[in-house]
Residue, then its C-alpha position, 0 to 999 in steps of 0.5 A: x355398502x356394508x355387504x360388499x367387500x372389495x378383496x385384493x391378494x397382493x398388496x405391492x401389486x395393488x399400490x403399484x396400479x394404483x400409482x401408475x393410474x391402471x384399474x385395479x380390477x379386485x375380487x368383489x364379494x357381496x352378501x346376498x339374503x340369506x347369508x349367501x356369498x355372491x363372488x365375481x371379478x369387477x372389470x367396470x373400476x374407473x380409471x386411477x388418478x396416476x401421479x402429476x406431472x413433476x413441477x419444475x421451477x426454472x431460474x436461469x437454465x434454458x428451458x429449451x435444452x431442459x425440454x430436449x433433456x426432460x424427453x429424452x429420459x421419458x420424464x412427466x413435468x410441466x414447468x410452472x411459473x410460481x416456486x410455491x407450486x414447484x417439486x423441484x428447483x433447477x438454477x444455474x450456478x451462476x444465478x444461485x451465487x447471484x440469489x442464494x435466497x431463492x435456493x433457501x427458501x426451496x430446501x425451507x419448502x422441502x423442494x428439490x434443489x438441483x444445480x446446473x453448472x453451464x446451460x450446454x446441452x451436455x450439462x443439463x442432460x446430465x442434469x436430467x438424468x439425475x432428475x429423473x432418477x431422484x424422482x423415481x426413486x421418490x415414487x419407488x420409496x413412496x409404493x414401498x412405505x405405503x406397502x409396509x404401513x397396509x401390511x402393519x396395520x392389517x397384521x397388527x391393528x395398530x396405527x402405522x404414520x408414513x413420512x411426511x409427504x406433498x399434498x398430491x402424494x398424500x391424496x393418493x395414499x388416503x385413497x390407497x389406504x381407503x381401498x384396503x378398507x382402512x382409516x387415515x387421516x394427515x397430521x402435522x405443519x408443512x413441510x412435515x404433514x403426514x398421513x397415519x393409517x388406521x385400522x378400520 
């Protein structure tokens, strides 16, 4: 609708709800017959898709103590069973000396790699404290970027490319982009595809 414009008035905070899955509740302004400008706050904005769980590939850790860890620091993950759909990597040592294969082709993939030395309760808690913090410093960069790329193009009227991101944090930010009344499209091969805003 061309007489219909949706205005948001910090972007930082826009990006963040959008992440995190909440309405975005914005000012709607809608141009009524005779050039008259109807204004009001839309409350009735379905619900966002939040970020996926964190994929965890597993090779030699017990998932047990990885379970009990991944709660106790209040992660999101699911485990899956194909490297091909994992963010994120975890072997013991003793099976990465064993298939030192397995770890090139995650870091090949752009998956994280992280490493637990024994399958003790204390280690791979330790191992999850470090998880989480990689990870959320990954969504904290991601709102970031997406942030400053809005601000450029807005201000500026020049395309702005993002860095190279999964597939799921792409769609997110097309529909991030795509709120703001911007134009994007992704570009270039995996594992270094990108998505470039575009003024409208």
């Amino acid at each position: 609708d061309r007489d219909t414009l949706a205005v948001y008035y910090d972007v930082a905070e826009v990006v963040d709800k959008y992440l995190r899955g909440y309405p975005l509740n914005p000012e709607i302004r809608r141009r009524k017959e005779g050039g008259k400008i109807e204004i009001k706050s839309e409350r009735e904005i379905e619900k966002l898709p939040k970020y996926k769980p964190l994929r965890i590939f597993t090779y030699g850790v017990s998932r047990d103590y990885l379970e009990q860890g991944l709660r106790s620091v209040g992660l999101d993950w699911e485990f899956v069973n194909d490297l091909d759909e994992a963010e994120a990597l975890i072997i013991s040592k003793t099976q990465e000396r064993r298939n030192p294969g397995l770890v090139r082709e995650a870091q090949k993939r752009g998956i994280e790699v992280l490493r637990v030395k024994s399958n003790t309760k204390k280690q791979i808690r330790k191992l999850c404290i470090d998880l989480r913090n990689t990870f959320l410093d990954k969504k904290r960069d991601y709102i970031k970027e997406i942030e400053e790329g809005v601000r450029e193009v807005l201000a500026t009227g020049k395309p702005y490319p993002l860095y190279p991101a999964p597939a799921d944090i792409r769609k997110i930010q097309h529909k991030i982009i795509r709120e703001f009344g911007l134009r994007s499209e992704s570009q270039g091969e995996e594992p270094f595809r990108c998505v470039i805003i575009f003024p409208k």
